[in-house]
MARDREN-56615 format. One line per field, with one value per atom (N, C-alpha, C, CB): residue number from 1; x, z, y; atom name. Coordinates in pm, 1 decimal. Atoms other than C-alpha are relative to their C-alpha. Glycine has a CB too. Layout:
BEGIN
resi: c(NUM_...)
X: c(X_...)
Z: c(Z_...)
Y: c(Y_...)
name: c(CA_...)
This chain:
BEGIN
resi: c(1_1_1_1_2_2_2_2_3_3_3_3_4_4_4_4_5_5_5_5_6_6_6_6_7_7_7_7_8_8_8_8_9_9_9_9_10_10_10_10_11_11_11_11_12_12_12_12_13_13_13_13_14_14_14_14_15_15_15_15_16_16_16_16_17_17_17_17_18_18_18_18_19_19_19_19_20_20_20_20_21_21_21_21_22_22_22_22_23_23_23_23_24_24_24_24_25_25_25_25_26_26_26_26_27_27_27_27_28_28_28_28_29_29_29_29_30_30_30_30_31_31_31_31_32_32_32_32_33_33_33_33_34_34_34_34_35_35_35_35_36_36_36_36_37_37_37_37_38_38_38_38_39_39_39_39_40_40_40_40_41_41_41_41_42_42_42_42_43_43_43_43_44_44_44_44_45_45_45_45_46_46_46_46_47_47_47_47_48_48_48_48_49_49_49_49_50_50_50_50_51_51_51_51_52_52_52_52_53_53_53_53_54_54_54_54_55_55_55_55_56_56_56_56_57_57_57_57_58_58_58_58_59_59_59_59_60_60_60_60_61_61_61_61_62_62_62_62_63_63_63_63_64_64_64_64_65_65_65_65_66_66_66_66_67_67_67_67_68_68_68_68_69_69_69_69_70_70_70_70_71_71_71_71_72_72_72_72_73_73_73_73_74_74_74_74_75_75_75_75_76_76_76_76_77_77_77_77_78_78_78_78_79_79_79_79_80_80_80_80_81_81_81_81_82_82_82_82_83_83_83_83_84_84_84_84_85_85_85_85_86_86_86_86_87_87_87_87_88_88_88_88_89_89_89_89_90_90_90_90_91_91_91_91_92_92_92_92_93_93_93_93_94_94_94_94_95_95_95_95_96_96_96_96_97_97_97_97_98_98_98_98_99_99_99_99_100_100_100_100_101_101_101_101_102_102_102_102_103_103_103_103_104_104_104_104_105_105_105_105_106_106_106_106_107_107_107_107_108_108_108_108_109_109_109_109_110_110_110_110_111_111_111_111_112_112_112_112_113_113_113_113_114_114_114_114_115_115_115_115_116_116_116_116_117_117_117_117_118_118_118_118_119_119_119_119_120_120_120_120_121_121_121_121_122_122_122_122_123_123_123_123_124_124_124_124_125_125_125_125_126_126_126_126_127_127_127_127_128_128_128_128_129_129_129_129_130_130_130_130_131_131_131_131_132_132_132_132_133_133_133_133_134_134_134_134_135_135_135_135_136_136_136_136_137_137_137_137_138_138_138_138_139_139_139_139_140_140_140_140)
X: c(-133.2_-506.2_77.2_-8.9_-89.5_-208.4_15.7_144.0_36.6_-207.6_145.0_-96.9_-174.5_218.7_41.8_98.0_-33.8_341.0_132.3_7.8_-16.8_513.2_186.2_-112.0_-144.8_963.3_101.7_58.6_-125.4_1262.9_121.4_-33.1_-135.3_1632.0_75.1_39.7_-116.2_1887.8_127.8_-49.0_-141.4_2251.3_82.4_102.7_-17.4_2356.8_143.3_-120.4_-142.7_2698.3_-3.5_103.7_47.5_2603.3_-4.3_-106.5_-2.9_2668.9_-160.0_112.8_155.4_2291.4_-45.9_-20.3_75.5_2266.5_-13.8_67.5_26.8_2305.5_-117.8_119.9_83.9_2044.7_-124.8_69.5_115.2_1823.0_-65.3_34.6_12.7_1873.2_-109.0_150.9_96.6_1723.3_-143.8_94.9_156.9_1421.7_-66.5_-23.3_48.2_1351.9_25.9_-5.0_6.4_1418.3_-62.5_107.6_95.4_1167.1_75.2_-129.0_-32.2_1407.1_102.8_40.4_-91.5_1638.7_-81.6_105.1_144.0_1311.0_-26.4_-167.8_51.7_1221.5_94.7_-4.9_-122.2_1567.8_-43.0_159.3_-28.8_1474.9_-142.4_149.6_133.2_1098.6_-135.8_14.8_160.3_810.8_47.5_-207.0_-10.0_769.6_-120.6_-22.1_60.5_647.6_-53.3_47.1_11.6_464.5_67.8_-243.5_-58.9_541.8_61.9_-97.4_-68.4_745.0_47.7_101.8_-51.1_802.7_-2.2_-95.5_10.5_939.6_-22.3_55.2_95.5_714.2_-139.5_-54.7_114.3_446.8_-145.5_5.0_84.5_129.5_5.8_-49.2_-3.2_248.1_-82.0_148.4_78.7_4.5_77.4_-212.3_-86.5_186.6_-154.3_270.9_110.0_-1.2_81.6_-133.4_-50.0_129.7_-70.3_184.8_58.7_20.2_100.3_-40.2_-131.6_173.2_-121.7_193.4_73.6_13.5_73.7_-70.7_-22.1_46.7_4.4_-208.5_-31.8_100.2_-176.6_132.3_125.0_-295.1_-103.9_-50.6_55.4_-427.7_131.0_-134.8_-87.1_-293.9_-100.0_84.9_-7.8_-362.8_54.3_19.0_-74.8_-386.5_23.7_-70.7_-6.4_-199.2_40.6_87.2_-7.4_-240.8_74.9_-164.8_-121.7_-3.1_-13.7_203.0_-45.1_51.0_113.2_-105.8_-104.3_341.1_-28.5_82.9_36.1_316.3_129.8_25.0_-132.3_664.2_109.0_25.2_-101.2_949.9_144.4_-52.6_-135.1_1341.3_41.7_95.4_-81.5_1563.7_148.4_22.6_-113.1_1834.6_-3.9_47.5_67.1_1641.2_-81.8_-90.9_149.8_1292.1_-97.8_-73.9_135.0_1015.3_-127.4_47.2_103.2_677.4_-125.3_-45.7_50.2_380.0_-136.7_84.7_146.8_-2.0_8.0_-169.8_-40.3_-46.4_-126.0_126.4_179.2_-426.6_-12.3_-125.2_50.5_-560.2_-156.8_32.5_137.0_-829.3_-116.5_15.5_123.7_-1145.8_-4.5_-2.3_4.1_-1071.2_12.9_111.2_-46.9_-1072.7_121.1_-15.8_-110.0_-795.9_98.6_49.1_-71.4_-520.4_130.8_-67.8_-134.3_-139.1_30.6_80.4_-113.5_171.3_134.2_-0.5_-133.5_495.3_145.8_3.7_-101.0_816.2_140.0_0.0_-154.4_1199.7_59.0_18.2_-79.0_1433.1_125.5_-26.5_-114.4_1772.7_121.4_16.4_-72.5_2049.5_167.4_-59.9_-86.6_2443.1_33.1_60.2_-19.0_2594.7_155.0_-126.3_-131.6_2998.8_-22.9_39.1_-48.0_3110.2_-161.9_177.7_122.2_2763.1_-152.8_2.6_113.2_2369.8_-106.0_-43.5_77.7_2131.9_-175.5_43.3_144.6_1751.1_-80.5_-18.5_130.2_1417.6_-106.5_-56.5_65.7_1171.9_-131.1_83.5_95.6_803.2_-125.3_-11.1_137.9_444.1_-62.1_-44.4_111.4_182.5_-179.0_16.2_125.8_-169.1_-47.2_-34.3_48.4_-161.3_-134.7_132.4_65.0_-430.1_-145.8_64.5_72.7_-664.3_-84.9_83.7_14.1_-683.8_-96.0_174.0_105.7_-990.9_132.0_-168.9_-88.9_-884.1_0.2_-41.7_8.4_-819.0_170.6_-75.1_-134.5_-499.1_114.2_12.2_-59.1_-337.9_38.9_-61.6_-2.5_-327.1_70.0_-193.0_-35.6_-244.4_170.9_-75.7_-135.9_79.1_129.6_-22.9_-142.3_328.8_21.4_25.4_-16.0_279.1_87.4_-211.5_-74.5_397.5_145.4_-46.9_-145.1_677.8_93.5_5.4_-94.0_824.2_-8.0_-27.1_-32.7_758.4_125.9_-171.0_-100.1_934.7_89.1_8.8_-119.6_1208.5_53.5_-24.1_-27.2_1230.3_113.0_-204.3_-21.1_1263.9_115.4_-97.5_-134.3_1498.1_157.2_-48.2_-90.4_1698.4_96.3_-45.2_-16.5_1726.4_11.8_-83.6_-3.8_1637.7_96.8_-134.7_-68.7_1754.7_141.4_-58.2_-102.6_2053.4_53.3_-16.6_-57.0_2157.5_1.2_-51.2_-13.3_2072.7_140.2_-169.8_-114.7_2310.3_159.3_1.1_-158.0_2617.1_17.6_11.0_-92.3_2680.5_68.9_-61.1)
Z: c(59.2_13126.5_31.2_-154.5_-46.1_13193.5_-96.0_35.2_67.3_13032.1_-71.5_69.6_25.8_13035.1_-123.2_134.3_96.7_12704.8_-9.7_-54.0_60.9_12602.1_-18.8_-109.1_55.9_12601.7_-14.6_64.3_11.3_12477.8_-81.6_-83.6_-13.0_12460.7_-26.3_135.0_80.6_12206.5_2.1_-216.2_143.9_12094.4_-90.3_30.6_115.1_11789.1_-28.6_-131.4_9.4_11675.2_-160.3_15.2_135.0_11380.7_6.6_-53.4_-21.7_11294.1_-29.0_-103.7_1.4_11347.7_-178.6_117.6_136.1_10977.1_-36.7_-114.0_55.0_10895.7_63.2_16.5_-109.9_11160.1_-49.6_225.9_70.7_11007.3_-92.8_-59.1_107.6_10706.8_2.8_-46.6_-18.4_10765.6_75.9_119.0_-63.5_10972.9_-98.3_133.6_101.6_10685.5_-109.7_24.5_100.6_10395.9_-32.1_-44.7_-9.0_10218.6_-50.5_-86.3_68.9_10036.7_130.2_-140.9_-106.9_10358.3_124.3_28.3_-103.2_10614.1_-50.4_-21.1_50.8_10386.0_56.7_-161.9_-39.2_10482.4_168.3_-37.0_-195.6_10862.0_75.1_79.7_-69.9_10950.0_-111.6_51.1_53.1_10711.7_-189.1_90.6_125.2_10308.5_8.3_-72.4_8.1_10253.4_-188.2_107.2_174.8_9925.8_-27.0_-79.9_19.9_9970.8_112.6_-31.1_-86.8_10248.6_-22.6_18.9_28.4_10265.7_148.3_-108.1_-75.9_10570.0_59.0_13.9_24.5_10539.6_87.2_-177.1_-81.3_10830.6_-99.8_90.0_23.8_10713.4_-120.1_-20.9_86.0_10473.6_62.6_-20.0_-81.0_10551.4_-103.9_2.9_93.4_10465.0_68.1_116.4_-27.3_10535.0_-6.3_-124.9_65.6_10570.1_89.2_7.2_-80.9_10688.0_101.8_-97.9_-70.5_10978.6_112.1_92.0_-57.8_11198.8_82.2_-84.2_-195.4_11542.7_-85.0_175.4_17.8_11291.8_13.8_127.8_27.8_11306.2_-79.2_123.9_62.0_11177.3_-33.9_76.3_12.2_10976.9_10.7_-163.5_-17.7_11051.4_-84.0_69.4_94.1_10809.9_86.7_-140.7_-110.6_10984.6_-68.2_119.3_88.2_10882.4_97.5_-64.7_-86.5_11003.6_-82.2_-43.0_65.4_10935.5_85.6_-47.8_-38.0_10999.8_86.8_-119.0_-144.4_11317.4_-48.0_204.5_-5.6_11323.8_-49.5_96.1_66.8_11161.6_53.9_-166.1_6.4_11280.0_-83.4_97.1_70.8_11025.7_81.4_-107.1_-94.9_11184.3_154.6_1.9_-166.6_11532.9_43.4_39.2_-96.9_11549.4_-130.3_133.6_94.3_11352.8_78.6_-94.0_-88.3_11481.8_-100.2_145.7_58.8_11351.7_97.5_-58.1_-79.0_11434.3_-29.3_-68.5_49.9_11432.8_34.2_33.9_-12.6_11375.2_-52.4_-47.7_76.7_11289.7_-54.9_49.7_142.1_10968.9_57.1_-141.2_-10.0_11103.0_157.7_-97.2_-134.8_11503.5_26.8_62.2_-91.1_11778.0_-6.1_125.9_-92.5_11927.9_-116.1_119.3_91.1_11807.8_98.3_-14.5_-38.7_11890.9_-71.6_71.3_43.2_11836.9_1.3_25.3_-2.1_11735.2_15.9_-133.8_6.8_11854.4_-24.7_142.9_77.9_11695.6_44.7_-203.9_-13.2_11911.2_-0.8_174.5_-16.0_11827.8_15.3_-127.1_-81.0_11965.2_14.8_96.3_7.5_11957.6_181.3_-60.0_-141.5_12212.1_-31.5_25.9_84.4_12173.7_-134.5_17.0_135.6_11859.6_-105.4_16.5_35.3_11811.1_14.8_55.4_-25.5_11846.5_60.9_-123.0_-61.1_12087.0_-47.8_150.2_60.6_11974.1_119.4_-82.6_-79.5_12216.6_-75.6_198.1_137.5_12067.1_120.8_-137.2_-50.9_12225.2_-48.3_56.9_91.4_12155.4_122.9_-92.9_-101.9_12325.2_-101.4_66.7_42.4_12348.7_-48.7_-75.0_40.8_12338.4_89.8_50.5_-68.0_12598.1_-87.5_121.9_94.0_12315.2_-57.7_-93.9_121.1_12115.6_106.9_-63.4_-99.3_12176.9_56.3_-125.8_-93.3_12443.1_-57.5_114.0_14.5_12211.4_22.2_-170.8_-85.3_12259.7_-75.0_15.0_69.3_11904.7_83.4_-127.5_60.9_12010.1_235.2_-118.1_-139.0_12429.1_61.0_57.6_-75.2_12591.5_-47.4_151.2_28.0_12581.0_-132.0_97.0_152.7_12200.5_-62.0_-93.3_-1.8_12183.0_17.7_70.6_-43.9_12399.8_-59.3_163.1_84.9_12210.1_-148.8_44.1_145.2_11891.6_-19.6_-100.4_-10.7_11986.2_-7.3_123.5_-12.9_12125.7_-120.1_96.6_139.1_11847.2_-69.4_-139.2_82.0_11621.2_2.9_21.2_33.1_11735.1_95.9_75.8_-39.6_11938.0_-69.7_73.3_175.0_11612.4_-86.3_-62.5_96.1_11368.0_-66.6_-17.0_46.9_11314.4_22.5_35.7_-61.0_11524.2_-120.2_140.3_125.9_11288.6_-150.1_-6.3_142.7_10983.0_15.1_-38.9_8.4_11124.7_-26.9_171.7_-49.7_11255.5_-137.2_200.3_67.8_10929.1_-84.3_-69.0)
Y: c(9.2_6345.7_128.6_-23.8_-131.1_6575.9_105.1_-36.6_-65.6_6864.5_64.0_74.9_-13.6_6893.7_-77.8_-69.2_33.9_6904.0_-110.1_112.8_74.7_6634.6_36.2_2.2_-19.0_6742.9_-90.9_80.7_67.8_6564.4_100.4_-144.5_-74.2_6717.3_-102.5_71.0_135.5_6498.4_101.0_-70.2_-61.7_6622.2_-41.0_51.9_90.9_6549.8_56.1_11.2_-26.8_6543.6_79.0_-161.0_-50.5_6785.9_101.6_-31.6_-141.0_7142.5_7.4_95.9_-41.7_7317.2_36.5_165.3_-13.6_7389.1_-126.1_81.1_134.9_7019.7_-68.3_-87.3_104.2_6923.8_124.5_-22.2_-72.7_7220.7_-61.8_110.1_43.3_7120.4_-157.0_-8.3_154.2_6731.9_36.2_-134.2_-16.2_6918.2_55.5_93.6_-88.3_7096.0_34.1_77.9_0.1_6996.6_-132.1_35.9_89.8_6733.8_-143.0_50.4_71.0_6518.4_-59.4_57.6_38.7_6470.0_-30.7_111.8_58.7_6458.8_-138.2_99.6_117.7_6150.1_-124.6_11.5_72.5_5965.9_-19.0_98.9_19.5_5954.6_41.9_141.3_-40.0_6109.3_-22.4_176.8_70.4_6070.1_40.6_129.4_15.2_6074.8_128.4_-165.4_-51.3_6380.2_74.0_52.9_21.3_6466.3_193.2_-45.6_-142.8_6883.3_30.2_110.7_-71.4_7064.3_156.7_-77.2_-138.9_7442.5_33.5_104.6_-50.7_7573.3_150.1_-46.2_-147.3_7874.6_6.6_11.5_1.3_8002.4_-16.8_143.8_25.7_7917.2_-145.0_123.7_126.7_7594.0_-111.7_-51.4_165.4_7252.5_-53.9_-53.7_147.2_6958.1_-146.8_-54.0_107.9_6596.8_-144.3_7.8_191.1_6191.7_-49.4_-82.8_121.2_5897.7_-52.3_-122.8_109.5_5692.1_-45.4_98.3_83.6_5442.7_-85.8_-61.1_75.8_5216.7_-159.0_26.8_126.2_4914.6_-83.1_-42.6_43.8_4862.5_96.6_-36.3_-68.1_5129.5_127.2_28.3_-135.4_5451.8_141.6_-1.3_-62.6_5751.7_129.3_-43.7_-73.5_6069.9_115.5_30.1_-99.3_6370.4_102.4_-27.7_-100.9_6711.9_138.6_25.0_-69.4_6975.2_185.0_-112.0_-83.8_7363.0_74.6_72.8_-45.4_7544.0_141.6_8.4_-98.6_7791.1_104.9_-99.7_-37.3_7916.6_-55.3_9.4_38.6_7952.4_113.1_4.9_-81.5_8093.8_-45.4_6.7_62.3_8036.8_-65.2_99.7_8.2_7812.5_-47.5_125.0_18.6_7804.2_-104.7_108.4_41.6_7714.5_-18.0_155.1_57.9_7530.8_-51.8_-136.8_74.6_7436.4_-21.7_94.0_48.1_7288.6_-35.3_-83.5_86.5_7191.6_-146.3_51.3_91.0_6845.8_-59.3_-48.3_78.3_6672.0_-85.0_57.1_68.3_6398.2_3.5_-94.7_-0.3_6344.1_-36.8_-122.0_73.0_6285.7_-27.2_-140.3_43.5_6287.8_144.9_-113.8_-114.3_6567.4_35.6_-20.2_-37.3_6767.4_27.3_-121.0_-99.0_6994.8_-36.0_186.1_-50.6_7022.2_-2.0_-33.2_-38.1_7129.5_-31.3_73.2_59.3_7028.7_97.8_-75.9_-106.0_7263.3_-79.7_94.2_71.3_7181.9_123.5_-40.3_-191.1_7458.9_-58.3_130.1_70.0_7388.1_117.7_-104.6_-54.2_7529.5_-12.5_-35.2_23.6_7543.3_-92.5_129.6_84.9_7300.3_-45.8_-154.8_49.5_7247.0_18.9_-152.7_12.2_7129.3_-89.2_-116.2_39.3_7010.5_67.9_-100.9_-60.1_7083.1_-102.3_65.0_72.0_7046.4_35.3_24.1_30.3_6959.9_2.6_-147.7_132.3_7003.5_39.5_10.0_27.4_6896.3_-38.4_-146.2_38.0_6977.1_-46.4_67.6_18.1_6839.3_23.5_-154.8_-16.1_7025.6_-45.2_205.7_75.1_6923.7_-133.7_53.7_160.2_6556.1_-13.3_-141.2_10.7_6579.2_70.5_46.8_-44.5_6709.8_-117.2_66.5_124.0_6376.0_-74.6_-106.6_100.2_6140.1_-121.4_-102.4_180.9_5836.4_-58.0_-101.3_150.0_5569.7_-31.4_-54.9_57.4_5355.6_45.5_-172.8_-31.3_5489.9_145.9_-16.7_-108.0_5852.8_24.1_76.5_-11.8_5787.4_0.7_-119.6_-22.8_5955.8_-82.8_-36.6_69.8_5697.2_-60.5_-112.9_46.5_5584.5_175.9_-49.4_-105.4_5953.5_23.5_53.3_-11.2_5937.5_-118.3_-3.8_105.2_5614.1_-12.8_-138.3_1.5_5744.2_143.5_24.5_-125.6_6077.9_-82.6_106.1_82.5_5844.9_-71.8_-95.8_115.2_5615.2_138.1_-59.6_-120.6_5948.7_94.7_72.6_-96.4_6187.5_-74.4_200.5_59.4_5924.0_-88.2_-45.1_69.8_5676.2_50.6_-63.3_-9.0_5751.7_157.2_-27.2_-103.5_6136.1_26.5_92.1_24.7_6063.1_-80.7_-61.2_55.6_5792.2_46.9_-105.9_-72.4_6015.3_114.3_97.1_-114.6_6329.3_-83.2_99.9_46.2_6105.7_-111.5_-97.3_104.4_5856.9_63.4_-111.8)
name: c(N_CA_C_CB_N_CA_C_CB_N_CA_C_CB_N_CA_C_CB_N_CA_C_CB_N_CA_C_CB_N_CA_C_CB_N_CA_C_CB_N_CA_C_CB_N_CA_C_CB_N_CA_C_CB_N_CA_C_CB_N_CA_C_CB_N_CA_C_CB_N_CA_C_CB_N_CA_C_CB_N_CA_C_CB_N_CA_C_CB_N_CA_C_CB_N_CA_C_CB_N_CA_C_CB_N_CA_C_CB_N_CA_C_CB_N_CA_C_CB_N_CA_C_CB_N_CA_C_CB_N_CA_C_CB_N_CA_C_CB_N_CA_C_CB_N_CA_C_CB_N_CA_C_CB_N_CA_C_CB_N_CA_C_CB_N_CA_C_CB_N_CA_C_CB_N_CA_C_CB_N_CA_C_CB_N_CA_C_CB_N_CA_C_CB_N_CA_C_CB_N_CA_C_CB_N_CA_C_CB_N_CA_C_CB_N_CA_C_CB_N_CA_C_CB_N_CA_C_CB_N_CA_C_CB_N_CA_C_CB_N_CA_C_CB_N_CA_C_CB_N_CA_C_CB_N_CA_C_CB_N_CA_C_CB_N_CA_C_CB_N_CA_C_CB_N_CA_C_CB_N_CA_C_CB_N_CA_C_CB_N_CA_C_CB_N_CA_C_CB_N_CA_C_CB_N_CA_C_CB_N_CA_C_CB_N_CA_C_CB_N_CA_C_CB_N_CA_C_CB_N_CA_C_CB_N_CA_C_CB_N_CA_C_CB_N_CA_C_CB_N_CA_C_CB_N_CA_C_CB_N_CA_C_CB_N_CA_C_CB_N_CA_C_CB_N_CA_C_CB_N_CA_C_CB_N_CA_C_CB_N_CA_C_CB_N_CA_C_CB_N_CA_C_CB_N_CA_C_CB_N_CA_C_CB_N_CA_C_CB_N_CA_C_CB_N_CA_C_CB_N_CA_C_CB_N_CA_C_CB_N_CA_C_CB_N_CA_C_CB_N_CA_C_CB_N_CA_C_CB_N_CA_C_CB_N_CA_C_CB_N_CA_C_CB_N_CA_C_CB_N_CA_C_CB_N_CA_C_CB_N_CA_C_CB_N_CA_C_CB_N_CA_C_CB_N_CA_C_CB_N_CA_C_CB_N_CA_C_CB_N_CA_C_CB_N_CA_C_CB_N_CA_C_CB_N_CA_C_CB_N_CA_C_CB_N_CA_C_CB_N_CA_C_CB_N_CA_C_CB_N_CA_C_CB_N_CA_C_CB_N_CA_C_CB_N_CA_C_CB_N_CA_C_CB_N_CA_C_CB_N_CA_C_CB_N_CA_C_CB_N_CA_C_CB_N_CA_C_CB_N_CA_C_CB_N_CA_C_CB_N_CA_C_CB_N_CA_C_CB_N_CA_C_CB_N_CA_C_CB_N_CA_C_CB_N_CA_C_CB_N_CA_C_CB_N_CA_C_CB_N_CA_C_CB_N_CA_C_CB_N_CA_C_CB_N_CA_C_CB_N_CA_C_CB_N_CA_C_CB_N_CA_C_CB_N_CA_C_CB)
């Protein structure tokens, strides 16, 4: 498997604090990315949810790497009871009258081969995510 992390680059029609704000805060993350039971965007915070391929779920446990205020958030990202480690990066960035989001995951090439945890369930959940769903949370 390739060992090239994983990038996508959105822009959102949203001043960067408002698009902070929804990456990182737990009550506005809930509106558009996962239900989270705590959130603190503080280096060393573990948070934890479930989410699943619609056959199985999947518990995923995360701690916070980095933190800019305004910039940059990142995150480990494992699953409960399986191999392999990555990371989740959020660098956001002024762009015009708006902000631009990329948004990396390294180390998918970590995770055992099964079909839940392989490349392109990645890349169309990324997609889904910051193309949909967060997109439609900034702009209504």
């Amino acid at each position: 498997m390739s060992t090239q992390p994983f990038v996508i680059e959105r822009i959102y029609a949203a001043p960067i604090q408002k698009v902070w704000e929804a990456i990182t805060v737990k009550e506005k993350m809930k509106e558009w990315y996962f239900d989270l039971a705590e959130f603190k965007p503080e280096v060393g915070f573990e948070f934890q949810f479930t989410g699943g391929d619609g056959n199985k779920e999947y518990l995923h446990l995360c701690r916070i790497t980095k933190v800019v205020e305004g910039k940059t958030i990142a995150y480990t990202w494992r699953y409960d009871g399986y191999e392999g480690d990555s990371e989740v990066t959020w660098e956001l960035s002024p762009e015009g009258e708006g902000t631009k989001l990329v948004l990396t995951h390294r180390g998918l090439e970590t995770f055992p081969p099964l079909d839940a945890f392989k490349k392109e369930n990645f890349v169309a959940g990324w997609t889904h995510i910051t193309g949909i769903s967060l997109k439609e949370y900034l702009e209504k």
